[in-house]
C-alpha positions as CSV (number, residue, x, y, z in Angstrom):
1,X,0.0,0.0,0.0
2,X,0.9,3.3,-1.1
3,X,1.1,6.1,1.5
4,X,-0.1,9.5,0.0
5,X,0.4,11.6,3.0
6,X,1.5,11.6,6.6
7,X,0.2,14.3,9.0
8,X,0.4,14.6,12.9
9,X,-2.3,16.2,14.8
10,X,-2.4,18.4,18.1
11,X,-1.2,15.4,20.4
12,X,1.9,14.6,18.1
13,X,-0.3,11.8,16.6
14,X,0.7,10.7,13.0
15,X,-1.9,9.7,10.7
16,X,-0.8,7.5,7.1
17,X,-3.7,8.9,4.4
18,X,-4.0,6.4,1.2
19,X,-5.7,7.2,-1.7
20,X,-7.4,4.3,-3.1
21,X,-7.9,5.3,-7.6
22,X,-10.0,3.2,-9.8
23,X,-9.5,-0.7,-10.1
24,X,-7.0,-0.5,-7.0
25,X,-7.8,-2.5,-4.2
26,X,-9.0,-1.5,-0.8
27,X,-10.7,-3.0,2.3
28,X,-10.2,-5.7,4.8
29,X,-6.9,-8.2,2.9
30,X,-7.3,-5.8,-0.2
31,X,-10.7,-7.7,-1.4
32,X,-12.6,-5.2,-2.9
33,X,-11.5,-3.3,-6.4
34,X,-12.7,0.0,-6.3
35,X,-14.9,0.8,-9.3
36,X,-15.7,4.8,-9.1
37,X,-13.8,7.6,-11.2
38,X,-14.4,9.8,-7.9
39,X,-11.1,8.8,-6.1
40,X,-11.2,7.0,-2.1
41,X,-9.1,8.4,0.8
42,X,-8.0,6.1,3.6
43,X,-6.9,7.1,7.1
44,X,-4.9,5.4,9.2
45,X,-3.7,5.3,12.9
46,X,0.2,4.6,12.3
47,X,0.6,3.7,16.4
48,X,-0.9,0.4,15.2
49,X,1.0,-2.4,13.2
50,X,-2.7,-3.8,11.8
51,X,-2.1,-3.6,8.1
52,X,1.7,-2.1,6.9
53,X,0.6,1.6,7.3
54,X,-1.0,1.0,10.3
55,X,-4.5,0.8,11.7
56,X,-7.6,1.6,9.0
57,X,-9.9,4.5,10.8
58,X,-12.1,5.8,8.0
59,X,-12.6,6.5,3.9
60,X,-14.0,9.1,2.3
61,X,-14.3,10.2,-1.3
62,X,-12.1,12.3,-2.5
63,X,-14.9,14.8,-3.9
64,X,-16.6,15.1,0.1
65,X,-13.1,16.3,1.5
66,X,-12.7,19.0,-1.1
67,X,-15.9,20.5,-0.1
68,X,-15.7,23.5,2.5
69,X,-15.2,24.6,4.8
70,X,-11.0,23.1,5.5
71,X,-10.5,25.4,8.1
72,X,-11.9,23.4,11.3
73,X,-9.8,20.2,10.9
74,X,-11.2,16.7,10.7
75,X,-13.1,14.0,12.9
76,X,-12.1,10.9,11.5
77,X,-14.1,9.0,14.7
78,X,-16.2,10.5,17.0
79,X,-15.5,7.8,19.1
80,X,-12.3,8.0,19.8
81,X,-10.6,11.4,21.1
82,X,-7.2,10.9,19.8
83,X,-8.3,10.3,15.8
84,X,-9.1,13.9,14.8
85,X,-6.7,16.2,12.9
86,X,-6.1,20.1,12.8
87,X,-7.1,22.6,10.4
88,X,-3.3,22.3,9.8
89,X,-2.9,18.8,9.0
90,X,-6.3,18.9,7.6
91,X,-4.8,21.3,4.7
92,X,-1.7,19.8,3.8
93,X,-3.9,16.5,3.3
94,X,-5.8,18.7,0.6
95,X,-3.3,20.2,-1.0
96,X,-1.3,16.2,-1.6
97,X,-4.7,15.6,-3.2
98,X,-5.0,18.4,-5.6
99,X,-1.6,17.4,-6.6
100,X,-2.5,13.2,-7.1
């Protein structure tokens, strides 16, 4: 797997993002092909050894993070404290995908 990004939020936390094009493979063992032009974007936890980038947390499109506003961060679980990034981080993950 292919790491697009890395970003650390306010807790020193470093997050691997993956972005998943059409007819790569994604999900649990890689066993689903994604089959959508509109590009997916994995985050991961990279504390935890789970897959080789680290521990999957959540996958957007690509087209639902470039939508406004950037300037609050993201929540990538509301279940879990640690997993949200900064405004900061937030942008730098926007800008590596205006440039994949």
């Amino acid at each position: 797997m292919q790491i697009l990004i890395s970003v650390v939020n306010d807790a020193g936390l470093r997050f691997n993002v993956r972005l998943v094009r059409r007819g790569e493979r994604y999900g649990r063992d890689l066993c689903l092909v994604h089959d959508k032009d509109d590009p997916l974007v994995e985050f991961y936890d990279a504390r935890y050894p789970h897959t080789e980038i680290g521990q999957f947390i959540t996958r957007y499109y690509r087209s639902t993070l470039m939508k406004p506003p950037h300037d609050r961060g993201l929540c990538l679980d509301g279940g879990v404290p640690d997993w949200r990034i900064n405004a900061t981080a937030f942008e730098a993950v926007l800008h590596s995908l205006e440039e994949a």
